[in-house]
Every structure is written in structure tokens, then in C-alpha cells.
PDB file of the backbone (N, CA, C, O) and the ligand in Angstrom, with CONECT records:
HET     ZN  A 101       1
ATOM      1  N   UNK A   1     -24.199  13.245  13.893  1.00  0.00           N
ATOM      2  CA  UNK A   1     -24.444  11.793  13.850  1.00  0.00           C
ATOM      3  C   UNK A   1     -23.822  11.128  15.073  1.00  0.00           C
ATOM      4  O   UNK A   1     -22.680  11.482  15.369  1.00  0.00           O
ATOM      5  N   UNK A   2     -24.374  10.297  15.749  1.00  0.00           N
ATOM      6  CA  UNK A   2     -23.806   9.158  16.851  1.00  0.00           C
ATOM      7  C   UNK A   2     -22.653   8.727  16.233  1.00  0.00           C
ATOM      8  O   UNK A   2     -22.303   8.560  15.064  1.00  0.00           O
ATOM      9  N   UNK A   3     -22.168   8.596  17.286  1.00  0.00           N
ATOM     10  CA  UNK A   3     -20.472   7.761  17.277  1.00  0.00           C
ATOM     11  C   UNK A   3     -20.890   6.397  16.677  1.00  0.00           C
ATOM     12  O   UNK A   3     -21.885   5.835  17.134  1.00  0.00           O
ATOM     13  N   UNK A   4     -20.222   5.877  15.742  1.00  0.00           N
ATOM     14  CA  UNK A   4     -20.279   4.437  15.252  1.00  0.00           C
ATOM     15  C   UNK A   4     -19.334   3.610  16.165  1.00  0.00           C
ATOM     16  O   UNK A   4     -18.150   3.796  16.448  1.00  0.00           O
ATOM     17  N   UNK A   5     -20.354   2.477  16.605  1.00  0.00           N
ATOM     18  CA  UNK A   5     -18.980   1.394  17.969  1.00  0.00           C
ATOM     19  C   UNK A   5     -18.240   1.144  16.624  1.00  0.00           C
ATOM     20  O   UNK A   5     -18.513   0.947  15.440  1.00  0.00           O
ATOM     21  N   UNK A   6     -16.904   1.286  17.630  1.00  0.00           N
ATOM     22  CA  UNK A   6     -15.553   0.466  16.877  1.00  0.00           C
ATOM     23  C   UNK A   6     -15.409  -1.393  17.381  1.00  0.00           C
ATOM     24  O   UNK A   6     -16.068  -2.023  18.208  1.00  0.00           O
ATOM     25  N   UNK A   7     -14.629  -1.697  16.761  1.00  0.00           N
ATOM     26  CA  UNK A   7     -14.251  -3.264  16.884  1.00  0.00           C
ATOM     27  C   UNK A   7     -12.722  -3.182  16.758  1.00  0.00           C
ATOM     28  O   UNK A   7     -12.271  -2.086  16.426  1.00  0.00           O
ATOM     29  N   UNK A   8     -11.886  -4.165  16.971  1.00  0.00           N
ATOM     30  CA  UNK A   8     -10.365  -4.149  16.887  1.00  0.00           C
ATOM     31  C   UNK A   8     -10.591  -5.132  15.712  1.00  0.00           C
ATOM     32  O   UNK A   8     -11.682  -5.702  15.682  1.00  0.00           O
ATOM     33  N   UNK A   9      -9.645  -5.409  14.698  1.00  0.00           N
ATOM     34  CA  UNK A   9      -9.485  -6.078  13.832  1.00  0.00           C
ATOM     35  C   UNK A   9      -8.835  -7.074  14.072  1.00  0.00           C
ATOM     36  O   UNK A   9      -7.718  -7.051  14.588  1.00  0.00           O
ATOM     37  N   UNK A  10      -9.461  -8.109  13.723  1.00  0.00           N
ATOM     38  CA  UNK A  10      -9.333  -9.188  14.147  1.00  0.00           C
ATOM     39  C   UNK A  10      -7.194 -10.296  13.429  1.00  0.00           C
ATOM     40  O   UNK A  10      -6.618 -11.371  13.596  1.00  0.00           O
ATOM     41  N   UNK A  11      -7.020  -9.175  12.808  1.00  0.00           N
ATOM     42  CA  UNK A  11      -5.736  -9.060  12.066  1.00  0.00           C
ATOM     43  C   UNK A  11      -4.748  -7.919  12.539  1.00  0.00           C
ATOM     44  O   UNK A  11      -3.561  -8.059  12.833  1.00  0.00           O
ATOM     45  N   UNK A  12      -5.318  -7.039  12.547  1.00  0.00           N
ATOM     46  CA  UNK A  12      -3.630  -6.346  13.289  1.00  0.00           C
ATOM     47  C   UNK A  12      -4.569  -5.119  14.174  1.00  0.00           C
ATOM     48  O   UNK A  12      -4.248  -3.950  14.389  1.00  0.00           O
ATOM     49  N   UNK A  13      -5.861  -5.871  14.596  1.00  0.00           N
ATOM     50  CA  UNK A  13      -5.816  -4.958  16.127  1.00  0.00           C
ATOM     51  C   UNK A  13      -6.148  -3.327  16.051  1.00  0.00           C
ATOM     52  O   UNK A  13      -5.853  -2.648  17.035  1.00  0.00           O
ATOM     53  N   UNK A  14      -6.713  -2.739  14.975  1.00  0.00           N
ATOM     54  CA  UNK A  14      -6.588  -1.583  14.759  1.00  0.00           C
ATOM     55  C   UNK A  14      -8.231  -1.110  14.859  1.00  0.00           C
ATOM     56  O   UNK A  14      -8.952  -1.820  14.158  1.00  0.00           O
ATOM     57  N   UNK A  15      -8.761  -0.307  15.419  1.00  0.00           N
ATOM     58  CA  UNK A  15      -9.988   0.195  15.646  1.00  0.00           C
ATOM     59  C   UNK A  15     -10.674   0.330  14.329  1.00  0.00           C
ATOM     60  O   UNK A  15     -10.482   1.367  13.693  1.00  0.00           O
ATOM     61  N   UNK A  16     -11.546  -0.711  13.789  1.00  0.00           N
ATOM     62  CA  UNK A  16     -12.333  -0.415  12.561  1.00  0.00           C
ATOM     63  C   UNK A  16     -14.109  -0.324  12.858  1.00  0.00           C
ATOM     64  O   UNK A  16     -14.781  -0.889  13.720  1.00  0.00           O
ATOM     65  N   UNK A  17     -14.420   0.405  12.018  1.00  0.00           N
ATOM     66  CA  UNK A  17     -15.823  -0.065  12.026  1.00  0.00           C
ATOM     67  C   UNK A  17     -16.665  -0.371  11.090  1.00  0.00           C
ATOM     68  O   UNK A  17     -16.801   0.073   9.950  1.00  0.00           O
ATOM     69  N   UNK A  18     -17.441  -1.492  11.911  1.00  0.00           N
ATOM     70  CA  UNK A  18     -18.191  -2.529   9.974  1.00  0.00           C
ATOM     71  C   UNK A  18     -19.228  -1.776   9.667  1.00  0.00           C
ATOM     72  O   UNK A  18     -19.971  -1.264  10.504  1.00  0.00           O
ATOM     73  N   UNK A  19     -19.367  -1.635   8.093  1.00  0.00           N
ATOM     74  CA  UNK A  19     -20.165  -1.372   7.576  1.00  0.00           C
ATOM     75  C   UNK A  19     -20.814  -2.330   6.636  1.00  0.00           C
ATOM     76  O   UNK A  19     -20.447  -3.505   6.647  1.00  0.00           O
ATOM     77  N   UNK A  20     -21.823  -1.891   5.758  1.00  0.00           N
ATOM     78  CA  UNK A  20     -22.617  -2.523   4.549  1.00  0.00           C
ATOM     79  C   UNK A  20     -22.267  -1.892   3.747  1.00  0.00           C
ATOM     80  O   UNK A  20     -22.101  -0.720   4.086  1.00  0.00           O
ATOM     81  N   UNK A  21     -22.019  -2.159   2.594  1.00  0.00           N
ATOM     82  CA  UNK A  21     -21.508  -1.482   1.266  1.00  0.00           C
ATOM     83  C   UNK A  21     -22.823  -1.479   0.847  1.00  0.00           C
ATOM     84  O   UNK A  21     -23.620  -2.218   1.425  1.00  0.00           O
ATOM     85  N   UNK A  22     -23.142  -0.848   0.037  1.00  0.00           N
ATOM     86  CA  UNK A  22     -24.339  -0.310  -1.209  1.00  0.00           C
ATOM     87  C   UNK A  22     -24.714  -1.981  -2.321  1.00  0.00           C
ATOM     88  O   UNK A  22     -25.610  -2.240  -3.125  1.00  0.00           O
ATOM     89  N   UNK A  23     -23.804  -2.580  -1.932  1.00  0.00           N
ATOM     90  CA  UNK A  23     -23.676  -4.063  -2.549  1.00  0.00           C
ATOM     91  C   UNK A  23     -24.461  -4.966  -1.093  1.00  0.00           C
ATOM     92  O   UNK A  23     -24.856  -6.075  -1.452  1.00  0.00           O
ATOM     93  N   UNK A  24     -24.600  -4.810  -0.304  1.00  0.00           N
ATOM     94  CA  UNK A  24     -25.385  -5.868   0.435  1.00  0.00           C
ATOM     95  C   UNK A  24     -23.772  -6.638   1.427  1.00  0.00           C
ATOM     96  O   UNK A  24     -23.767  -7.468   2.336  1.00  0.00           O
ATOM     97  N   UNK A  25     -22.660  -5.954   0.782  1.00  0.00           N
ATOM     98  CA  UNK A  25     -21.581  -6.556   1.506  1.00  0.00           C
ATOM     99  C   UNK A  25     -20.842  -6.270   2.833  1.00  0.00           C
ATOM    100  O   UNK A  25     -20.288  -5.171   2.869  1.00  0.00           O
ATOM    101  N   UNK A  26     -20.732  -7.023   3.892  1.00  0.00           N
ATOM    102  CA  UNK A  26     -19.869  -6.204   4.946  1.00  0.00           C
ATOM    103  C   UNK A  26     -18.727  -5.821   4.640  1.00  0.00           C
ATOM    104  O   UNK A  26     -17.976  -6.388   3.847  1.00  0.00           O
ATOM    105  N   UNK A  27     -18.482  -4.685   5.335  1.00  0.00           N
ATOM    106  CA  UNK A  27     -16.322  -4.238   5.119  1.00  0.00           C
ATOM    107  C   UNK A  27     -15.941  -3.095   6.327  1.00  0.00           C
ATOM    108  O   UNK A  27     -16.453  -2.030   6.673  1.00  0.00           O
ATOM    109  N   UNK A  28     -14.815  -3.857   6.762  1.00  0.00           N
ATOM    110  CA  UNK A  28     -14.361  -2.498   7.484  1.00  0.00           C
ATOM    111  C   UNK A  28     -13.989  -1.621   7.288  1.00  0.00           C
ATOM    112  O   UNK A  28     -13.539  -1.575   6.144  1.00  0.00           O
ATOM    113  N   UNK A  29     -13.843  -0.274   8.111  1.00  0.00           N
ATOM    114  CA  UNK A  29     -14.062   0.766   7.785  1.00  0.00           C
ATOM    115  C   UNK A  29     -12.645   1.193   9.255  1.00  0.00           C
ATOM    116  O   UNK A  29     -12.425   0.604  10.313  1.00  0.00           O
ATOM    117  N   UNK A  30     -11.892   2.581   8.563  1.00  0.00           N
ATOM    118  CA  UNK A  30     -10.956   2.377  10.040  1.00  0.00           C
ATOM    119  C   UNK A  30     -11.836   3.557  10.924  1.00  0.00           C
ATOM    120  O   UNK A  30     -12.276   4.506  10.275  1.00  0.00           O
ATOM    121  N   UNK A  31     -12.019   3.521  11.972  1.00  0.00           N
ATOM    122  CA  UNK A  31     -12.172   4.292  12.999  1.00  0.00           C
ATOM    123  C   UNK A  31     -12.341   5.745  12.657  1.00  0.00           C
ATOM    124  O   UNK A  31     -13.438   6.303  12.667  1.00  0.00           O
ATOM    125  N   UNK A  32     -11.334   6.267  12.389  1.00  0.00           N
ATOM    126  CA  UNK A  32     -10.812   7.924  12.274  1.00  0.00           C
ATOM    127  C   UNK A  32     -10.907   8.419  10.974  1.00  0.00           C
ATOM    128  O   UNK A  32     -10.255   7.816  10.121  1.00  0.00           O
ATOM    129  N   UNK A  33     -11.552   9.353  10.639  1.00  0.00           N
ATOM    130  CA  UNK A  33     -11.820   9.975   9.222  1.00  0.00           C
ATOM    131  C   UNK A  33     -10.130  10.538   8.977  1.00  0.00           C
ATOM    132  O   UNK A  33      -9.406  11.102   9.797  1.00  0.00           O
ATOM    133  N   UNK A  34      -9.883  10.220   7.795  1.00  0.00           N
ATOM    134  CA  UNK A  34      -8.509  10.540   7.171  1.00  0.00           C
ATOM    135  C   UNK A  34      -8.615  11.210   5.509  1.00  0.00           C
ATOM    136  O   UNK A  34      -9.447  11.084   4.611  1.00  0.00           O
ATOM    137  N   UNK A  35      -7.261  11.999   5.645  1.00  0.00           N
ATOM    138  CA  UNK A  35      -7.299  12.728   4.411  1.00  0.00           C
ATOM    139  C   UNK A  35      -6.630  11.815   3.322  1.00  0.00           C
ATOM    140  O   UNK A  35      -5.483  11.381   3.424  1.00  0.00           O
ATOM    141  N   UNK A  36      -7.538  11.556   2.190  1.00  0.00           N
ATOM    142  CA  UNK A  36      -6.928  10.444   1.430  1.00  0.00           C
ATOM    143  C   UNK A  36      -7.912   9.137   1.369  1.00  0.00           C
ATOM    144  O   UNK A  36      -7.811   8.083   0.741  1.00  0.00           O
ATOM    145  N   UNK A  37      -9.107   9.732   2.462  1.00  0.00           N
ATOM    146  CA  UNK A  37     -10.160   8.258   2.874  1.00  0.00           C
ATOM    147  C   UNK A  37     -11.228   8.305   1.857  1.00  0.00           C
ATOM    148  O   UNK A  37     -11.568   9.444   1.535  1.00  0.00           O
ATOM    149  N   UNK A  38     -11.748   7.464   1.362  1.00  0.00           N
ATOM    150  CA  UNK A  38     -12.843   7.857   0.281  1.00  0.00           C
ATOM    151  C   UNK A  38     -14.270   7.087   0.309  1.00  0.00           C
ATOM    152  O   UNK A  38     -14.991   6.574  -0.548  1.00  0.00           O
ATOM    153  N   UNK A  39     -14.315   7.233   1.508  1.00  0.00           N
ATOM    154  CA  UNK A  39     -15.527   6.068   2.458  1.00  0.00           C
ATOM    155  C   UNK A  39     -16.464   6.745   3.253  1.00  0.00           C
ATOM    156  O   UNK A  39     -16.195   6.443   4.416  1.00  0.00           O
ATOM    157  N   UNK A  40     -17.284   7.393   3.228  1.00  0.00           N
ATOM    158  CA  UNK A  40     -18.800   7.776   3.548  1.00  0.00           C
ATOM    159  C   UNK A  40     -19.319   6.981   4.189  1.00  0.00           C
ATOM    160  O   UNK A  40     -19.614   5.845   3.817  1.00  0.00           O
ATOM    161  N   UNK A  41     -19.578   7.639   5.650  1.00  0.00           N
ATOM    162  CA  UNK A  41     -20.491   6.350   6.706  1.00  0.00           C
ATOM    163  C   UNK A  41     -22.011   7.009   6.286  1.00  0.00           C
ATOM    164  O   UNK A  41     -21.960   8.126   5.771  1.00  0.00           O
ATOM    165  N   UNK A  42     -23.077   6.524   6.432  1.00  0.00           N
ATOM    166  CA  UNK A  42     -23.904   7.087   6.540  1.00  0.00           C
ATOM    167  C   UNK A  42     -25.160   6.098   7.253  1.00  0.00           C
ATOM    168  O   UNK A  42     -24.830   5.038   7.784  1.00  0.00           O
ATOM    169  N   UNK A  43     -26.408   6.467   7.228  1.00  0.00           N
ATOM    170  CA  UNK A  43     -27.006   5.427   7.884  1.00  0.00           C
ATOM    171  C   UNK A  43     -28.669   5.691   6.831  1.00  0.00           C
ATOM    172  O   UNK A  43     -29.455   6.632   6.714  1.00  0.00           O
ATOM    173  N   UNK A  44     -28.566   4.112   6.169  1.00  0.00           N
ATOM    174  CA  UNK A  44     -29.597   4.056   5.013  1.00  0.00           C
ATOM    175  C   UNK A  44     -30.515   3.066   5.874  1.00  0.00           C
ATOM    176  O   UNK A  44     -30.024   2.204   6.602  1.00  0.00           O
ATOM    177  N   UNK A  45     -31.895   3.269   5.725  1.00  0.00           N
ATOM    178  CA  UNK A  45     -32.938   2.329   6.124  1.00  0.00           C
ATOM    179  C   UNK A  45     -32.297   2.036   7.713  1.00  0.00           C
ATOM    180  O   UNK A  45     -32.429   0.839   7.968  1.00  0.00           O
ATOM    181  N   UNK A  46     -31.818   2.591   8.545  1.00  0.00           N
ATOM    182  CA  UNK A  46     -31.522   1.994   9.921  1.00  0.00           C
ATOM    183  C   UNK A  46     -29.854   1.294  10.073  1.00  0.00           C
ATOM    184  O   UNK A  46     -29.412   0.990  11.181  1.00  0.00           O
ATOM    185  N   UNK A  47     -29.208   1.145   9.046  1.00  0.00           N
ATOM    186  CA  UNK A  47     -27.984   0.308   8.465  1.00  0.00           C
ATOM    187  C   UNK A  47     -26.839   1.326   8.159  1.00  0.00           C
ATOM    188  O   UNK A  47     -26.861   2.147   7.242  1.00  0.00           O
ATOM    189  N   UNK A  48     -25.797   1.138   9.101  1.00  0.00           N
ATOM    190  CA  UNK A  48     -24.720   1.992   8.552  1.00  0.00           C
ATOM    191  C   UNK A  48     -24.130   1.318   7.391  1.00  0.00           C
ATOM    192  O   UNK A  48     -23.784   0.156   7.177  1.00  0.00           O
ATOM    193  N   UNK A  49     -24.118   2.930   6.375  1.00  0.00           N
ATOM    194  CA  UNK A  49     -23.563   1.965   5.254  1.00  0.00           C
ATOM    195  C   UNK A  49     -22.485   2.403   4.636  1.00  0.00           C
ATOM    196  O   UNK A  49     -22.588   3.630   4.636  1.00  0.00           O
ATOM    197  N   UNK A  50     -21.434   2.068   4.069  1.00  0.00           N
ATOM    198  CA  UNK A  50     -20.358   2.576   3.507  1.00  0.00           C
ATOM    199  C   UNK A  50     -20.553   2.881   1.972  1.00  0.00           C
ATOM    200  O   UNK A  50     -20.824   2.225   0.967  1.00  0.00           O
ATOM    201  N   UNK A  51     -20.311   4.065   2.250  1.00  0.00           N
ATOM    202  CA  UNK A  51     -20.612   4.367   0.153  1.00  0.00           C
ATOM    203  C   UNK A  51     -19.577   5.442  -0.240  1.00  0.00           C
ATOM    204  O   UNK A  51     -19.473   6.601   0.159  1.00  0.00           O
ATOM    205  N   UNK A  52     -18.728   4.639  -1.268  1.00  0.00           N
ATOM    206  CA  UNK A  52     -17.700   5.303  -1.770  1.00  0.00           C
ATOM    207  C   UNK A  52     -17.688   6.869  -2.769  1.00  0.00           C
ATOM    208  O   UNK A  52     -18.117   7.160  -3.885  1.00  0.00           O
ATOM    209  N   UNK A  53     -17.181   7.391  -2.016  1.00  0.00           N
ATOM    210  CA  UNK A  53     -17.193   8.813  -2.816  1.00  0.00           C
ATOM    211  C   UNK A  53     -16.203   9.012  -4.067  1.00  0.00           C
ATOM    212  O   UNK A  53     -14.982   8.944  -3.928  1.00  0.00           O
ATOM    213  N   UNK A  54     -16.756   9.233  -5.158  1.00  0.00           N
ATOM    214  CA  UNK A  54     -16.185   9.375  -6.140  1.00  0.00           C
ATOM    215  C   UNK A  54     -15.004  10.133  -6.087  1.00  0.00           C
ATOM    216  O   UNK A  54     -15.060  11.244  -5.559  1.00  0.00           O
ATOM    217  N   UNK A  55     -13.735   9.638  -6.636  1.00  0.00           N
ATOM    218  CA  UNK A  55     -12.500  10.316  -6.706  1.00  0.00           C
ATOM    219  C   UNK A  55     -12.072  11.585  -6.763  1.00  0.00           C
ATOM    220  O   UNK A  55     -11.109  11.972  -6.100  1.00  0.00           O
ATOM    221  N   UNK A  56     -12.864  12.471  -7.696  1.00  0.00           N
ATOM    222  CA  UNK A  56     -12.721  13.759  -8.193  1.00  0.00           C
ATOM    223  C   UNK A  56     -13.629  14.987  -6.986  1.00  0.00           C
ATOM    224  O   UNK A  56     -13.554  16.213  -6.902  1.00  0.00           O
ATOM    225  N   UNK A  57     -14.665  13.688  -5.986  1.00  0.00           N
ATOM    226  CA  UNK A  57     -15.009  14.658  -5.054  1.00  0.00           C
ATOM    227  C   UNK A  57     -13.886  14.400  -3.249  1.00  0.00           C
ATOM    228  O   UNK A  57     -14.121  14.792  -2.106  1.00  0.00           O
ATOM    229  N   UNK A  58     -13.052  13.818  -3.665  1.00  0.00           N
ATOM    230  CA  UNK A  58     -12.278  13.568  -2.572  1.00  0.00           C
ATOM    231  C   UNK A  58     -11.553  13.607  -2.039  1.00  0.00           C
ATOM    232  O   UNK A  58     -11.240  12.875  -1.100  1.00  0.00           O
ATOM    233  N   UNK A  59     -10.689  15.093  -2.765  1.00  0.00           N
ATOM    234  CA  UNK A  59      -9.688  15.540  -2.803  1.00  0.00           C
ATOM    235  C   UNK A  59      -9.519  17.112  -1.635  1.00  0.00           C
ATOM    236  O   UNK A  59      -9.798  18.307  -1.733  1.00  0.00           O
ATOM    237  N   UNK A  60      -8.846  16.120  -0.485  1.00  0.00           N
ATOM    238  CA  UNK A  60      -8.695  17.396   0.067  1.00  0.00           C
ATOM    239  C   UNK A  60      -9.723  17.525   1.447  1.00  0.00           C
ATOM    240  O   UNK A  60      -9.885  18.489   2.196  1.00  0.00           O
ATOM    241  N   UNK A  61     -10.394  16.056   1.474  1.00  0.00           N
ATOM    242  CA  UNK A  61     -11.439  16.185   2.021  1.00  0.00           C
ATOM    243  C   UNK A  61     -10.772  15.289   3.705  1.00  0.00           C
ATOM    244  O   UNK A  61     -10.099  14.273   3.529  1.00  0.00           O
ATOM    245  N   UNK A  62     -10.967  15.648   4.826  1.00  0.00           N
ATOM    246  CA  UNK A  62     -10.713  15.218   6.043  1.00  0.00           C
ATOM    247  C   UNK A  62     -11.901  14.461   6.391  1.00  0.00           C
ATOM    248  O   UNK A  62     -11.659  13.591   7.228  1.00  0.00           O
ATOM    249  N   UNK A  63     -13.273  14.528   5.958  1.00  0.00           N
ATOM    250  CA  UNK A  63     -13.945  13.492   6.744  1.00  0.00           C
ATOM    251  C   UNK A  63     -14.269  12.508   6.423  1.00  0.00           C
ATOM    252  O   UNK A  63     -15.055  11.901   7.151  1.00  0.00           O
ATOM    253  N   UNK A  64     -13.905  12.035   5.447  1.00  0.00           N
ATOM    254  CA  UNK A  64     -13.770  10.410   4.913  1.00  0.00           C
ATOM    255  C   UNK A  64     -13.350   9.871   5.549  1.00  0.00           C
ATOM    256  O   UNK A  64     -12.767  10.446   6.468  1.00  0.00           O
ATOM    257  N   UNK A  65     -13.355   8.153   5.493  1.00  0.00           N
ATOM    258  CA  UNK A  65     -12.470   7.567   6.296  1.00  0.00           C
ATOM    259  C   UNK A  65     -12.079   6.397   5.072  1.00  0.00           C
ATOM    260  O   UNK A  65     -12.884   6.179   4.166  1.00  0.00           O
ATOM    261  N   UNK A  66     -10.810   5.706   5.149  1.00  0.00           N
ATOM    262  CA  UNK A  66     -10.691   4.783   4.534  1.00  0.00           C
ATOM    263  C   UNK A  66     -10.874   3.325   4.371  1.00  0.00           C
ATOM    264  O   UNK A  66     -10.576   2.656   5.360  1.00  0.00           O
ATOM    265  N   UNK A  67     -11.299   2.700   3.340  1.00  0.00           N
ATOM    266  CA  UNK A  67     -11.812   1.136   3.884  1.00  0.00           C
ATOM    267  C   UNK A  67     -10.496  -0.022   4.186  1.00  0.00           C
ATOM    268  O   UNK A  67      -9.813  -0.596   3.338  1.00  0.00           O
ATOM    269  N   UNK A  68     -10.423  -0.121   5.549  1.00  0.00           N
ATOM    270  CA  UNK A  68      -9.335  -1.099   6.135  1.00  0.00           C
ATOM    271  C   UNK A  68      -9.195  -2.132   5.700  1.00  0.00           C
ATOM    272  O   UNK A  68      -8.441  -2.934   6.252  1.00  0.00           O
ATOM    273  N   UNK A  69     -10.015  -2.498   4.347  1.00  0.00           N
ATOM    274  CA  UNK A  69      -9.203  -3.737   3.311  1.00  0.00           C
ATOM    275  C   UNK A  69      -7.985  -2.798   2.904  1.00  0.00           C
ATOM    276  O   UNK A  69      -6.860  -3.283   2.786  1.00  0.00           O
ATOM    277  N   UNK A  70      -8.160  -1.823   2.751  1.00  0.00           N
ATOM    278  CA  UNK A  70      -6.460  -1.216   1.725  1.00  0.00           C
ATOM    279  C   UNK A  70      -5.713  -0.875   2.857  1.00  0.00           C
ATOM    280  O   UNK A  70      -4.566  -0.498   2.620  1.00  0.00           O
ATOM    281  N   UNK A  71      -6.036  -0.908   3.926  1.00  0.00           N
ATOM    282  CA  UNK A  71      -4.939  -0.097   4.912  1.00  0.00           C
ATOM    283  C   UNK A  71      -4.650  -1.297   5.675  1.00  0.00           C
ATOM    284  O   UNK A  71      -3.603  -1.035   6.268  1.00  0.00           O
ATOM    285  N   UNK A  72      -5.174  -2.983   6.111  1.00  0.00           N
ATOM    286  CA  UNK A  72      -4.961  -3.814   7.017  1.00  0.00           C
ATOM    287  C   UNK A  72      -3.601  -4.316   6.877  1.00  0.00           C
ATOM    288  O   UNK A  72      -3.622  -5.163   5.984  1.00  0.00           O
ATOM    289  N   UNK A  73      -2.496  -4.189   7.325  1.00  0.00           N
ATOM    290  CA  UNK A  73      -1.647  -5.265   6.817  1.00  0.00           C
ATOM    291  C   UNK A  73      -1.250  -6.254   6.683  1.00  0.00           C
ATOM    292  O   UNK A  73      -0.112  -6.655   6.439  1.00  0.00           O
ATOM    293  N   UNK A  74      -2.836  -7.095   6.941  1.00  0.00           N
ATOM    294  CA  UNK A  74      -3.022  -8.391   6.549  1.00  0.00           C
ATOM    295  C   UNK A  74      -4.152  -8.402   5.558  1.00  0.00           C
ATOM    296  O   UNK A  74      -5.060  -9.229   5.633  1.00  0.00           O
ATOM    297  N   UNK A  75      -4.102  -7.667   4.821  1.00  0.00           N
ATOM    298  CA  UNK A  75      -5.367  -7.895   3.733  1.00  0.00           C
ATOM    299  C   UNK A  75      -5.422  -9.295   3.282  1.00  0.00           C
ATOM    300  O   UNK A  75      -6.340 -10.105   3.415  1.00  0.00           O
ATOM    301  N   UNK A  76      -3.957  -9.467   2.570  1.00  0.00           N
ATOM    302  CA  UNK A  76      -4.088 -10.428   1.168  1.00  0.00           C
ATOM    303  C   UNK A  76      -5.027 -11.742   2.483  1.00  0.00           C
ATOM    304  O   UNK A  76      -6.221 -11.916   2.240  1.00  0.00           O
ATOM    305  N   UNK A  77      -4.630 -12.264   3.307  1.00  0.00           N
ATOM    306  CA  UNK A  77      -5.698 -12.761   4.432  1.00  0.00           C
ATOM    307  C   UNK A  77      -6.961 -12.545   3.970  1.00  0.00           C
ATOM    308  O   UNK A  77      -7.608 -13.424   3.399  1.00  0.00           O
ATOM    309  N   UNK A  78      -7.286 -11.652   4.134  1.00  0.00           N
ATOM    310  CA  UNK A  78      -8.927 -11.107   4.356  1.00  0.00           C
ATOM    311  C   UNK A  78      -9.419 -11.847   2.612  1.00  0.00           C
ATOM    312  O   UNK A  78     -10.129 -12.826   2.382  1.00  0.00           O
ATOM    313  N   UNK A  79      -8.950 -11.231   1.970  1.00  0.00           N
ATOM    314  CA  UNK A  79      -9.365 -11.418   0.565  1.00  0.00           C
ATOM    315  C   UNK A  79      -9.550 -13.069  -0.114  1.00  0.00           C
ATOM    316  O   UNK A  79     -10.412 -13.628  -0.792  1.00  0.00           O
ATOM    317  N   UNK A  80      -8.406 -13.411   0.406  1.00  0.00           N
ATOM    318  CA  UNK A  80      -8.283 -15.079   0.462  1.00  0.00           C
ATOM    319  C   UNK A  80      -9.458 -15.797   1.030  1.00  0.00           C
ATOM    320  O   UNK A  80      -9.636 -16.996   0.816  1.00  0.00           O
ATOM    321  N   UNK A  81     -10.435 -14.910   1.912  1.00  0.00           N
ATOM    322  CA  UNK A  81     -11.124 -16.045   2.768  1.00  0.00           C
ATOM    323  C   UNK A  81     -12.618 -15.799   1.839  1.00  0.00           C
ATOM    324  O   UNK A  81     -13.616 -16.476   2.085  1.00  0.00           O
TER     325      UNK A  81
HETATM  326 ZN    ZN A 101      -6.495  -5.016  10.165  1.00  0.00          ZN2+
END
């Protein structure tokens, strides 16, 4: 798959990249697939989209990445708006 462009977060600066959730919603996404990440890029109808992988398949897994609402350390921000 093509490299997804990154963006800096507009809160603490950290390489994310936006996606569409399966809900029609935007959310960032961090950069680097991490162990512990439970976020699936994929690309539906032309649209990268973020779709969460169920818990019990995500264990152990390095190419997830995690959604940078839980990792920003300015969330409670984000959520507020
Ligand atoms: Zn951030």
C-alpha cells in the first residue's frame, strides 16, 4: 500500500494521519504502526479509512496503529470541541 501523507497535530505536533472512521467521522491516526495499536488503515471506495480491529484479534500485533485521540496529550481539547 502507498505511504499515507502525515500532518503534525495541530496540539502537540506529533505526525498523525486523518482518517474516516466506518461512521462517516474524521480522526487521527498516529503515523507509525505500534504494538498495542488497534486501528486498521485501509482504503474503502477511494477513502482511507480507519476501522477498528477487534480486541481479541490484536494482541501481539505490530501493524496497527493507534488512534491519536487516546495517545494526544491534549485530547480532553479535541473532545471538548
Ligand atoms: Zn496531538
Amino acid at each position: 500500500m502507498a505511504e499515507h501523507p502525515t500532518e503534525a497535530c495541530r496540539s502537540c505536533k506529533a505526525e498523525v494521519i486523518w482518517a474516516v472512521t466506518e461512521r462517516g467521522k474524521t480522526m487521527p491516526v498516529n503515523a507509525e504502526p505500534e504494538l498495542g495499536g488497534n486501528v486498521k488503515l485501509t482504503e474503502l471506495y477511494g477513502q482511507l479509512t480507519a476501522v477498528v480491529v477487534p480486541a481479541k484479534r490484536v494482541f501481539g500485533r505490530t501493524d496497527l496503529r493507534k488512534s491519536h485521540f487516546v495517545d494526544c496529550p491534549e485530547a480532553a481539547q479535541w473532545r471538548r470541541r
